[in-house]
Structures are given as C-alpha cells and as structure tokens.
C-alpha positions as CSV (number, residue, x, y, z in Angstrom):
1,X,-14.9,-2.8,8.5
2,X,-13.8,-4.0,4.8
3,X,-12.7,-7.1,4.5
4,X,-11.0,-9.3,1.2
5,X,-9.1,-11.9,0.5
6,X,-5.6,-12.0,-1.6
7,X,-6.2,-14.4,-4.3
8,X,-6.7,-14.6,-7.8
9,X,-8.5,-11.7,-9.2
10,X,-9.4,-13.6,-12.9
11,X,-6.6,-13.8,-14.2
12,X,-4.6,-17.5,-14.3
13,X,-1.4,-16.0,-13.9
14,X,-2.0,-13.8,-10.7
15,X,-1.3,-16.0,-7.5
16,X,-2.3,-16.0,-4.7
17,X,-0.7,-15.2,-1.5
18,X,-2.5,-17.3,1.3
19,X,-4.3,-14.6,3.5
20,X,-7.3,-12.7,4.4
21,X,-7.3,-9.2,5.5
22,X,-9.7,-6.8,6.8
23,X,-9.5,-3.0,7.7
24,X,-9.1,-1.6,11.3
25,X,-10.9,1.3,13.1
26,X,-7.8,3.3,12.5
27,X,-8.1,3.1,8.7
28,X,-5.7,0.6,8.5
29,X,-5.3,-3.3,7.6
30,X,-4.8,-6.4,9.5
31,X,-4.4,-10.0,8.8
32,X,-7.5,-11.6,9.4
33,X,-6.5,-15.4,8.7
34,X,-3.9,-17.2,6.5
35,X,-4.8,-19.9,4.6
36,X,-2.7,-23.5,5.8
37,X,-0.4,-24.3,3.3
38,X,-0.7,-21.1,1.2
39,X,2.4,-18.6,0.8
40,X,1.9,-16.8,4.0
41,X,1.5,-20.0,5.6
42,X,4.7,-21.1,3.8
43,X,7.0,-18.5,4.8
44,X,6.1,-18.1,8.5
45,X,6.3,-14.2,8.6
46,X,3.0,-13.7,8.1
47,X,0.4,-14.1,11.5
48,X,-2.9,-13.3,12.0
49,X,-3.5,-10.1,13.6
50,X,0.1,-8.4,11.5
51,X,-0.3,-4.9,10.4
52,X,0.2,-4.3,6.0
53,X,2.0,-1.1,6.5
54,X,3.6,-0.7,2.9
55,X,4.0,-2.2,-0.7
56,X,6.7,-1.4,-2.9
57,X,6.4,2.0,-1.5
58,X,3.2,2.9,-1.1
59,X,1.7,2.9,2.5
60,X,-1.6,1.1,3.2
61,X,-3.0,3.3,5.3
62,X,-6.0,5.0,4.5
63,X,-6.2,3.5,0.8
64,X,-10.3,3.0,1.5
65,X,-11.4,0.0,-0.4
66,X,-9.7,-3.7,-0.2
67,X,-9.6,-3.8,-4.3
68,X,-7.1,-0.8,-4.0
69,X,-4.4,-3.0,-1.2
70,X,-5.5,-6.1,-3.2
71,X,-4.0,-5.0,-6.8
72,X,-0.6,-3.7,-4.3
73,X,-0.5,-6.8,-3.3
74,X,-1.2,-9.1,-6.2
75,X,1.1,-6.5,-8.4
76,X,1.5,-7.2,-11.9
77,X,1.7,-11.1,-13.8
78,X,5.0,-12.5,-12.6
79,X,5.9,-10.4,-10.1
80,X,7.7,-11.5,-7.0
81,X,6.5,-10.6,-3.5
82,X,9.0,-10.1,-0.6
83,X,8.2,-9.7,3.2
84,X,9.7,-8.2,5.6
C-alpha cells in the first residue's frame, strides 16, 4: 500500500503534524507511527493504527495517492488543525 508522511511539503510555513500514514486494503488510511514529541504525539488523540476518516469535509476514503490526504491535512499556511 501507499505510504507518506505529514510534514513539510517545501514550504517553511506549512507544519508539520507528527505522523505517518499509509493506505489499507480497503482503500482507506491508517496511522502508521507518530513521531514522539510531534503534534499527534502532543495531543494524545492520535494512535497508531487510528482510521483518517474525514478533513474539513471531505472523506479520505478512496482519494488514491498520499499527496492528495497530505495537502487535506497540511491545508493552507496558517491553518489550524482540530481532531476529533
């Protein structure tokens, strides 16, 4: 399966948000680690194995490559990220 990481994607002002995920059999995505110390890691809602089932909307599911969940996740330059 695919797998990326959510980090910086060139820019300096897009953070990063701590983990690793990769794509399941199904089609969807899975935490595959979270960096120690990073935001994940920081809030403590965030586990390996977790399911991404939506971002501001838009479901995960089936989106095909990692770039395409990546930029959901890493949004625009100062944008906040919530989890629930």
């Amino acid at each position: 399966g695919s797998r990326a990481s959510v980090g910086s994607a060139g820019g300096k002002d897009r953070a990063t948000l701590g983990f690793k995920y990769r794509q399941a059999r199904d089609g969807g995505w899975l935490v595959s680690s979270v960096k120690p110390g990073g935001f994940a890691a920081r809030s403590g809602l965030i586990k390996v194995g977790d399911a991404l089932l939506e971002v501001d909307g838009t479901k995960c599911h089936f989106l095909g490559k990692p770039e395409h969940l990546r930029d959901l996740l890493l949004g625009h330059a100062g944008s906040e990220c919530k989890v629930v």
